[in-house]
N, CA, C and O atoms as a DFTB+ gen file, in Angstrom:
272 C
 N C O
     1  1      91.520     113.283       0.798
     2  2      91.917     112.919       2.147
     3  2      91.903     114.177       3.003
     4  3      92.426     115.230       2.638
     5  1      91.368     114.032       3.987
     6  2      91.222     115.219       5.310
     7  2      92.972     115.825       5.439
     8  3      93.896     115.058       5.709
     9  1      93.151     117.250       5.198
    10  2      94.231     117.301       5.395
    11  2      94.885     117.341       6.733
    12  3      96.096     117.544       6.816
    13  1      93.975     117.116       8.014
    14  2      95.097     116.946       8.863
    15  2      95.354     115.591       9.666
    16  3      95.929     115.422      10.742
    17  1      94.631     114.508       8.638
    18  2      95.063     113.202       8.665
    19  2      96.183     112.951       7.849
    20  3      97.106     112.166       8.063
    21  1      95.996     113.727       6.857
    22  2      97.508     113.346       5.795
    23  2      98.808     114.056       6.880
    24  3      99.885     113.469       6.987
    25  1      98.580     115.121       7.493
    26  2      99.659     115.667       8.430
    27  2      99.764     114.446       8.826
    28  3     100.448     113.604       8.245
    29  1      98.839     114.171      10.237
    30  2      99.667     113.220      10.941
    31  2     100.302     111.952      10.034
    32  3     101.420     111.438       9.990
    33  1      99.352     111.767       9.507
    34  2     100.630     110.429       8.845
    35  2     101.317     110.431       8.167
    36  3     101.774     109.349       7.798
    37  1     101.803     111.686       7.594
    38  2     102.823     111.563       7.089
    39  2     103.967     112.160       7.993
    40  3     105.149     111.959       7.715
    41  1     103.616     112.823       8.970
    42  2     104.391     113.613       9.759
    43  2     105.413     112.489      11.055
    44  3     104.994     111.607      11.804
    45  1     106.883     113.048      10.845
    46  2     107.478     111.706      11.676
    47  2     106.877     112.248      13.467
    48  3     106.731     113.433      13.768
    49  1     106.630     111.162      14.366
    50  2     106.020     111.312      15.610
    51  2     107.803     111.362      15.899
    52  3     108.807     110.742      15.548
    53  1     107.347     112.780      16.956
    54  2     108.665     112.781      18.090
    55  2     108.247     112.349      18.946
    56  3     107.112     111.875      18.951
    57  1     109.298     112.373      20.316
    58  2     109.289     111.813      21.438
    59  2     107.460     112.390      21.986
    60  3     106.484     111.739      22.361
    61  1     107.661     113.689      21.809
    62  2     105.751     113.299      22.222
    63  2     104.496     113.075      21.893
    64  3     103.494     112.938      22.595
    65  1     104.681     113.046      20.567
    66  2     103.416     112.022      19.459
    67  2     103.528     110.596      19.601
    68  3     103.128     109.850      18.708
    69  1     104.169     110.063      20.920
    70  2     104.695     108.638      20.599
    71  2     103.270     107.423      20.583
    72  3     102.934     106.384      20.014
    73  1     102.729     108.481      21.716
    74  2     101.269     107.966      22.611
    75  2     100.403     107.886      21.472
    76  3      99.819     106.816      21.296
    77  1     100.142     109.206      20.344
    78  2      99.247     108.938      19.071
    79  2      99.177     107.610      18.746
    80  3      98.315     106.774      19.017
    81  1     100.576     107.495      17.899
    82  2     100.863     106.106      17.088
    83  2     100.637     104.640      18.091
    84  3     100.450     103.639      17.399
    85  1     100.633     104.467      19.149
    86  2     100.602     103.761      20.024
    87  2      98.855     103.515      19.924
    88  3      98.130     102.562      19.640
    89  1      98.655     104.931      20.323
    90  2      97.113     104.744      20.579
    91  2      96.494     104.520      19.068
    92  3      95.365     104.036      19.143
    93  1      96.879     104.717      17.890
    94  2      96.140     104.514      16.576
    95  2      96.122     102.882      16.351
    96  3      95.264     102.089      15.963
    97  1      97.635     102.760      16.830
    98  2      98.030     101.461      16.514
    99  2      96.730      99.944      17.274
   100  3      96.207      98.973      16.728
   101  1      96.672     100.659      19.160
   102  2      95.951      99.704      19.547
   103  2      94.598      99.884      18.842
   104  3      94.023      98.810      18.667
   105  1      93.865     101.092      18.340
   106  2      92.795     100.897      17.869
   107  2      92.407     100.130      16.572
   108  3      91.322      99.726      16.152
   109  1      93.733     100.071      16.064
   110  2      92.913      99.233      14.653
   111  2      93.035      97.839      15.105
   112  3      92.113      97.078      14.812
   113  1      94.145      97.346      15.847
   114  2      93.596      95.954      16.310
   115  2      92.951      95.552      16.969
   116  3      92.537      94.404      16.811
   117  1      92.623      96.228      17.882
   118  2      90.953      95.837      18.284
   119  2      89.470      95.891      17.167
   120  3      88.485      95.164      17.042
   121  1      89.815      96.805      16.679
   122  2      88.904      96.581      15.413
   123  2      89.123      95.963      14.310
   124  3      88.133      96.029      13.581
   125  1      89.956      95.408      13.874
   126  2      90.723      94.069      13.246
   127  2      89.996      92.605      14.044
   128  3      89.449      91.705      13.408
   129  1      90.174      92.636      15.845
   130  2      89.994      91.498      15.994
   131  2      88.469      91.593      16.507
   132  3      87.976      90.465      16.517
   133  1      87.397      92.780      17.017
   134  2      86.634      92.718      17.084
   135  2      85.378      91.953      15.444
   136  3      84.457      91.138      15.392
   137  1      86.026      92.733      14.535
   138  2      85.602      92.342      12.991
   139  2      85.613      90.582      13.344
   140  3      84.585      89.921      13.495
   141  1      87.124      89.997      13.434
   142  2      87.054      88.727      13.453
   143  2      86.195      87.792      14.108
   144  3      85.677      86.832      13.537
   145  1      86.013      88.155      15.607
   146  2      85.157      87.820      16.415
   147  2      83.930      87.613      15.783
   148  3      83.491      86.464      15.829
   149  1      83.082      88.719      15.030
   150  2      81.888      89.033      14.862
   151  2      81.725      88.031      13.816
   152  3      80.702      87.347      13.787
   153  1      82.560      87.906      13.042
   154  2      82.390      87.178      11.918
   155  2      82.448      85.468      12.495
   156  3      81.673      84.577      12.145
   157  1      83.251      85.381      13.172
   158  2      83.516      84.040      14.178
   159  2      82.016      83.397      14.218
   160  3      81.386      82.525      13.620
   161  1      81.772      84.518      15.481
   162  2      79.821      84.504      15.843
   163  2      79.150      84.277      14.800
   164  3      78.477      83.273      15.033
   165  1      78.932      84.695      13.648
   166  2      78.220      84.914      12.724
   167  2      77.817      83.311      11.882
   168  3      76.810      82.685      11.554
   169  1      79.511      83.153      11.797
   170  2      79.297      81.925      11.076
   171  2      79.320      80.094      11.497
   172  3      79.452      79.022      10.907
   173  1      79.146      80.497      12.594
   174  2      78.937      79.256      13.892
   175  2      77.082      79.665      13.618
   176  3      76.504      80.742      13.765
   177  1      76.548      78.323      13.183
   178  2      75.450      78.339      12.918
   179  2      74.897      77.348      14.061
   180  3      73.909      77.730      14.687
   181  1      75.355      76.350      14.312
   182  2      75.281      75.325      16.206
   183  2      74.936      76.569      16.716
   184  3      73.724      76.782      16.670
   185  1      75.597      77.438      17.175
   186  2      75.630      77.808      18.487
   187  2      75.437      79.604      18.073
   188  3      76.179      80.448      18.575
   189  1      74.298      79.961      17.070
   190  2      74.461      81.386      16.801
   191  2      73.242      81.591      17.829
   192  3      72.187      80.990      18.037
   193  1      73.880      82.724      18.379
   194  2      73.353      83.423      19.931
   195  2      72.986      85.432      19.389
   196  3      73.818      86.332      19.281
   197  1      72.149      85.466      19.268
   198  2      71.844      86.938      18.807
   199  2      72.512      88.047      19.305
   200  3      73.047      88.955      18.670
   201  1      72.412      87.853      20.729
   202  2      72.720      88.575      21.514
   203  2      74.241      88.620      21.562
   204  3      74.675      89.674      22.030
   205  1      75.065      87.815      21.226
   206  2      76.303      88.128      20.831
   207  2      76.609      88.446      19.809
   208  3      77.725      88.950      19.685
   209  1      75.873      88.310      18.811
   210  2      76.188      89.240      17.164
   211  2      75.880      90.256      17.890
   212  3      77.013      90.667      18.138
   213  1      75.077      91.067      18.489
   214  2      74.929      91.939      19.088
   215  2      75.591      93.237      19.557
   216  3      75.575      94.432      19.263
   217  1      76.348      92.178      20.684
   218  2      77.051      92.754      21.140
   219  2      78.565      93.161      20.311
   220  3      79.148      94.237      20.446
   221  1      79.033      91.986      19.412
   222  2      80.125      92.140      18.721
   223  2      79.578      93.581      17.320
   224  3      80.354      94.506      17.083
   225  1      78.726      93.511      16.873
   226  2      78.687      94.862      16.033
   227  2      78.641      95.904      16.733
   228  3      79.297      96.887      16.390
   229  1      77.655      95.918      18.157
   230  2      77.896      97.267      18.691
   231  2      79.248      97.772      19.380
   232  3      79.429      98.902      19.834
   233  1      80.260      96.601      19.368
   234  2      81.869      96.785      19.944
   235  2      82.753      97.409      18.418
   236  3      83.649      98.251      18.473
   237  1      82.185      96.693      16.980
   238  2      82.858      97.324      16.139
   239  2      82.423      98.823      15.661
   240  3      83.090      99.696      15.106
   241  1      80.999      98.799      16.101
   242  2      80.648     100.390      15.677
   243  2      81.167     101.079      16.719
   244  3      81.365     102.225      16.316
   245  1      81.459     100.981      17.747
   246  2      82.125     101.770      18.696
   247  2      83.298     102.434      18.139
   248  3      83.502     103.541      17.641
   249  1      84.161     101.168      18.439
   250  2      85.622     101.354      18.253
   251  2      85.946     102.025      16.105
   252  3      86.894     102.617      15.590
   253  1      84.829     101.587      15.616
   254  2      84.906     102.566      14.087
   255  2      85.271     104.104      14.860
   256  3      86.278     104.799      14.988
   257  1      84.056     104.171      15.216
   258  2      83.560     105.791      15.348
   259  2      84.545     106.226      16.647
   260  3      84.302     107.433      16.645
   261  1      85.227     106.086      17.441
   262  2      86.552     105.966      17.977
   263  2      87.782     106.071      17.240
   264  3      88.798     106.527      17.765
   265  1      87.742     105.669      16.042
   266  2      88.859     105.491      15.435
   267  2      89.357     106.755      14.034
   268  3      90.377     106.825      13.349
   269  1      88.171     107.553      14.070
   270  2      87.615     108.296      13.195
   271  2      88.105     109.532      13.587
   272  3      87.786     110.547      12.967
């Protein structure tokens, strides 16, 4: 493990690391629900639209490599 990922998480956030955990926090659920989405799209075979698988992997490779 990268050691200054093990810092931060193991390290308690004070009053001004609050924004980190906040901000780590919104990123994995967007990439939690972007994943879902994609998979949503994916497996709707009626109505599979390319261009929205599309767009939903290039929103989860974003927010990966954002999250990194």
């Amino acid at each position: 493990m990268d050691p200054e990922f093990q810092r931060l998480v193991e390290a308690n956030p004070g009053p001004d690391d609050a924004w980190h955990v906040q901000l780590s926090g919104c990123l994995c659920s967007q990439l939690f629900s972007e994943y879902l989405l994609l998979k949503r799209a994916d497996g709707d075979e009626s109505d599979r639209d390319s261009s929205l698988l599309a767009w939903r992997g290039r929103n989860l490779l974003e927010l990966t490599a954002w999250s990194l």
